[in-house]
PyMOL CGO cylinders between C-alpha atoms (Angstrom):
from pymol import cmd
from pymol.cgo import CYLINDER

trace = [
    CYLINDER, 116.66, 99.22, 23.01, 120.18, 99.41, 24.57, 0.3, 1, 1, 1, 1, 1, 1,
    CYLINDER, 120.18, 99.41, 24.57, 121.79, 99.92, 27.35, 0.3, 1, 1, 1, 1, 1, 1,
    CYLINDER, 121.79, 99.92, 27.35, 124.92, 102.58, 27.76, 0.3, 1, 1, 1, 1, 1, 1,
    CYLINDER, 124.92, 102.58, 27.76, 127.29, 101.71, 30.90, 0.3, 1, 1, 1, 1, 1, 1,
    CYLINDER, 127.29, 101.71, 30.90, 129.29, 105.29, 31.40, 0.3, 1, 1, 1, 1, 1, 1,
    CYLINDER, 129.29, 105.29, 31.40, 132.37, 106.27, 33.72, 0.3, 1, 1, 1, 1, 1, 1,
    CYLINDER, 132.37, 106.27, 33.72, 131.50, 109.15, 35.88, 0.3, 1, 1, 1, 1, 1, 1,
    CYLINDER, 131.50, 109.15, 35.88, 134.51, 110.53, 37.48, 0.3, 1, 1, 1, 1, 1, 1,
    CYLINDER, 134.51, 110.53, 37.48, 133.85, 112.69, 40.74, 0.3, 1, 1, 1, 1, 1, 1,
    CYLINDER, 133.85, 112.69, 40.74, 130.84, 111.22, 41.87, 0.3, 1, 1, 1, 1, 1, 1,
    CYLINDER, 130.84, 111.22, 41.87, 131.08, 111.04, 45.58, 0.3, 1, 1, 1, 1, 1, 1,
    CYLINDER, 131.08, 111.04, 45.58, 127.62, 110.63, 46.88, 0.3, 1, 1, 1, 1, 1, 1,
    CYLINDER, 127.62, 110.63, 46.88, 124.03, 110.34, 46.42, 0.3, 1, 1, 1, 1, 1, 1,
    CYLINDER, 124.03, 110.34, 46.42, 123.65, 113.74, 45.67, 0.3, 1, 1, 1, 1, 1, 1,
    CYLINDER, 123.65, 113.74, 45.67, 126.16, 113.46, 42.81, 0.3, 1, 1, 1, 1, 1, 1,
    CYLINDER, 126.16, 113.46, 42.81, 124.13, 110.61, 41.33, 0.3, 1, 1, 1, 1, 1, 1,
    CYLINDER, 124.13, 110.61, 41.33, 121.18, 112.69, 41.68, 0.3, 1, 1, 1, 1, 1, 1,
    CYLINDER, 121.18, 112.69, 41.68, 123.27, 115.04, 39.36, 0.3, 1, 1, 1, 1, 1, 1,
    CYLINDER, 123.27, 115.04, 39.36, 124.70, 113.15, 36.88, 0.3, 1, 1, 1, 1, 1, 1,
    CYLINDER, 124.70, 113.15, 36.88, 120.84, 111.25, 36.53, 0.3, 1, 1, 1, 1, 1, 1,
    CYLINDER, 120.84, 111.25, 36.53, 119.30, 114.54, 36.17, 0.3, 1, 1, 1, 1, 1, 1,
    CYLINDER, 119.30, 114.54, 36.17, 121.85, 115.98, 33.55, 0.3, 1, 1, 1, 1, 1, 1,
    CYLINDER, 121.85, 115.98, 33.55, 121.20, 112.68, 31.21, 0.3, 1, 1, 1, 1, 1, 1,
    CYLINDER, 121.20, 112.68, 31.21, 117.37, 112.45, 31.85, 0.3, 1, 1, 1, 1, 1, 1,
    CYLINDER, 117.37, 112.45, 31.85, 117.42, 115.92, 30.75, 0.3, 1, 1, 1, 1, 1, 1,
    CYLINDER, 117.42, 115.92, 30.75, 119.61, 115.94, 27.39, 0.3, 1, 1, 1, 1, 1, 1,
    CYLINDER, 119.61, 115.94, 27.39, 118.53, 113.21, 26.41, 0.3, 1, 1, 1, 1, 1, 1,
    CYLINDER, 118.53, 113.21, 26.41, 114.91, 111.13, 25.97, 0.3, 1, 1, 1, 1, 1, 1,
    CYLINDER, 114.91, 111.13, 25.97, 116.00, 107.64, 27.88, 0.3, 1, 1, 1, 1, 1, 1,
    CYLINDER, 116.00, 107.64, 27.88, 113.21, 105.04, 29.16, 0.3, 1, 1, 1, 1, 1, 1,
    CYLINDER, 113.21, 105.04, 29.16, 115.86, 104.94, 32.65, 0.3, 1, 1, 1, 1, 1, 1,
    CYLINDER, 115.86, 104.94, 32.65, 119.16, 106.05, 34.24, 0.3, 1, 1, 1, 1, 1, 1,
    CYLINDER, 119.16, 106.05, 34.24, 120.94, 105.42, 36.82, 0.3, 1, 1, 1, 1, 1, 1,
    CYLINDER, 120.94, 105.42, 36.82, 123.88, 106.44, 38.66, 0.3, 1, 1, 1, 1, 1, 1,
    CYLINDER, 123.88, 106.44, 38.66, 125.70, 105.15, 41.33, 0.3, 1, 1, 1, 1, 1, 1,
    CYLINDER, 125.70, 105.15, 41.33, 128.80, 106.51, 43.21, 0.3, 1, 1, 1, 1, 1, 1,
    CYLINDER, 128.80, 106.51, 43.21, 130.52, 103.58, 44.53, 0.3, 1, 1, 1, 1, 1, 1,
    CYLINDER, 130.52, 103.58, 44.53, 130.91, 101.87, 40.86, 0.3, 1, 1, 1, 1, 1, 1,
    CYLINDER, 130.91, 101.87, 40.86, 131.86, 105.08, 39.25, 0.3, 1, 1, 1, 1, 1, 1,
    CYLINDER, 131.86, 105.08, 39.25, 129.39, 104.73, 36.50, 0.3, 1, 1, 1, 1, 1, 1,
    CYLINDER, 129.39, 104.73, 36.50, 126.07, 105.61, 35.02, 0.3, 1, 1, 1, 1, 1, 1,
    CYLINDER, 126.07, 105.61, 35.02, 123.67, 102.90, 33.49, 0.3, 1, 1, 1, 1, 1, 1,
    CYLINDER, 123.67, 102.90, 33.49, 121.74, 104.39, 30.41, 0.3, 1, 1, 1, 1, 1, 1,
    CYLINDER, 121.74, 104.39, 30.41, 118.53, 102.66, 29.06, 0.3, 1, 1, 1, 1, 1, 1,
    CYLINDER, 118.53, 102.66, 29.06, 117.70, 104.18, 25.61, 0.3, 1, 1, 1, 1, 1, 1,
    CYLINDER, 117.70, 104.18, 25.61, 115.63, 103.58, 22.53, 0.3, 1, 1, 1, 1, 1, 1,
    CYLINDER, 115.63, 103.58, 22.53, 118.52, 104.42, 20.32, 0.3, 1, 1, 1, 1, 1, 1,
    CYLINDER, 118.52, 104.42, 20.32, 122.20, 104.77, 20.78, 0.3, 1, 1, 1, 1, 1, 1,
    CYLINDER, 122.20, 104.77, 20.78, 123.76, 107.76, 22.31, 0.3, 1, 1, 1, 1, 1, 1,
    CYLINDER, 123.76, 107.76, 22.31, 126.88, 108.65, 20.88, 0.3, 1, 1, 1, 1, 1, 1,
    CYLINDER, 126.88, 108.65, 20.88, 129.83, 108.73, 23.34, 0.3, 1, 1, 1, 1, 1, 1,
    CYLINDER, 129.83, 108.73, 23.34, 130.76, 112.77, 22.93, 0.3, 1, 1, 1, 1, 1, 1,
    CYLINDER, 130.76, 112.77, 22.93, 126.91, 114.04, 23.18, 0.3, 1, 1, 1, 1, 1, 1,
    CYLINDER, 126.91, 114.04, 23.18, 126.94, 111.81, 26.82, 0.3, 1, 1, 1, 1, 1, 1,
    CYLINDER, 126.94, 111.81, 26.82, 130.61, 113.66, 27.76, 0.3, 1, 1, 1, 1, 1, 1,
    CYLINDER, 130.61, 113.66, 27.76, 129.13, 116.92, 26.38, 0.3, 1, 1, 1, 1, 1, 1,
    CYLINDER, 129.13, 116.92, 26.38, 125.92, 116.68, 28.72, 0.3, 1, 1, 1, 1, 1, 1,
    CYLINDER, 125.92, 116.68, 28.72, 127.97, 115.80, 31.87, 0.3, 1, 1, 1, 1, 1, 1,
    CYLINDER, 127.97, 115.80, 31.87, 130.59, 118.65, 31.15, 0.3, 1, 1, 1, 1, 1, 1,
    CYLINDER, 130.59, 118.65, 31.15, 128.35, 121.82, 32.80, 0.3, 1, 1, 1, 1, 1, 1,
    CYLINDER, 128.35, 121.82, 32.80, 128.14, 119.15, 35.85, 0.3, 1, 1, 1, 1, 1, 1,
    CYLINDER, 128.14, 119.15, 35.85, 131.50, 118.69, 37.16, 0.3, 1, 1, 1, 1, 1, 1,
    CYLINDER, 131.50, 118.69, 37.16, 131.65, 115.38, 36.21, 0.3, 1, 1, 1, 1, 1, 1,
    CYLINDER, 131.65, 115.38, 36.21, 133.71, 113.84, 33.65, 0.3, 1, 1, 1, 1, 1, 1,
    CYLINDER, 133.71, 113.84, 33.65, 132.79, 110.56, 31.71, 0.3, 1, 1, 1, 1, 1, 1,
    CYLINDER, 132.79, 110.56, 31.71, 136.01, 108.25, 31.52, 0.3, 1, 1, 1, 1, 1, 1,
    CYLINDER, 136.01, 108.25, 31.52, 134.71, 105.10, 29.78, 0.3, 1, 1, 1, 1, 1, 1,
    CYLINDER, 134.71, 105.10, 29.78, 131.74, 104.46, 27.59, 0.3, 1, 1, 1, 1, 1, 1,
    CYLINDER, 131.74, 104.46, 27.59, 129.68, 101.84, 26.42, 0.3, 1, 1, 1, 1, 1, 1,
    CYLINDER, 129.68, 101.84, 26.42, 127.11, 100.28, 24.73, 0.3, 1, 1, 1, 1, 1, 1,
    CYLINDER, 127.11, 100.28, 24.73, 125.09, 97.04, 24.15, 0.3, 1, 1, 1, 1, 1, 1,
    CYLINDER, 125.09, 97.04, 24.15, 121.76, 95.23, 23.46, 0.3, 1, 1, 1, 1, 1, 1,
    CYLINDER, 121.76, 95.23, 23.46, 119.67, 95.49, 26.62, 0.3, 1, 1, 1, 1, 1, 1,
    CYLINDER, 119.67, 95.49, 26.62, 118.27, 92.36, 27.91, 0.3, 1, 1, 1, 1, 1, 1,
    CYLINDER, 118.27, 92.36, 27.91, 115.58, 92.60, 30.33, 0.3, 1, 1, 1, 1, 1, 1,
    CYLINDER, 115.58, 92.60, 30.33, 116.52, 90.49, 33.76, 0.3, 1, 1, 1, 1, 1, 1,
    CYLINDER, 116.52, 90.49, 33.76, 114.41, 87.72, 34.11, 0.3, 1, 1, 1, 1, 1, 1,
    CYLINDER, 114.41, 87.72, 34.11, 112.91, 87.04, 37.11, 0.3, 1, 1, 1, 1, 1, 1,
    CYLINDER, 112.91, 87.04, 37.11, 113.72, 83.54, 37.92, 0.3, 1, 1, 1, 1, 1, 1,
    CYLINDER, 113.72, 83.54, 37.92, 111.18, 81.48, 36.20, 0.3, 1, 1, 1, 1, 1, 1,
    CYLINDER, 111.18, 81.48, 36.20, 108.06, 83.38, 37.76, 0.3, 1, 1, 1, 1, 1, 1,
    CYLINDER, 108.06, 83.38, 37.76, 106.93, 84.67, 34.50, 0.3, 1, 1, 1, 1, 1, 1,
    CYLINDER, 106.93, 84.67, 34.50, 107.78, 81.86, 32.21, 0.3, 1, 1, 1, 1, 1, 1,
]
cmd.load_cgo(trace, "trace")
């Protein structure tokens, strides 16, 4: 699995999250997203890699424009010794 960390430009509210979450979820077939307005940046967890222009493409009809992209190995958080 990995994890895609996007710049959204123009998000100003939970509504625009909402948006840009909805836009992903729907191009493309992710285990999670999410948005959030104050960083400026959608969180993508995926099976496979998404390339960068197919994410921009998505966004386009939405307003809002991706400004930085990328993309690592996700690492489930651990949950402070609780579950070994």
């Amino acid at each position: 699995m990995v994890q895609i960390t996007v710049g959204v430009d123009g998000m100003a509210c939970s509504m625009c999250e909402a948006h840009v979450s909805d836009a992903i979820r729907k191009a493309f077939p992710v285990k999670k997203v999410t948005a959030n307005h104050t960083k400026g940046q959608a969180v993508i967890v995926a099976e496979n890699e998404i390339a960068e222009a197919d994410i921009a493409k998505a966004l386009e009809p939405t307003g809002y424009r991706m400004v930085s992209y990328s993309c690592a190995p996700y690492q489930k958080k651990k949950l402070f010794g609780i579950f070994g």
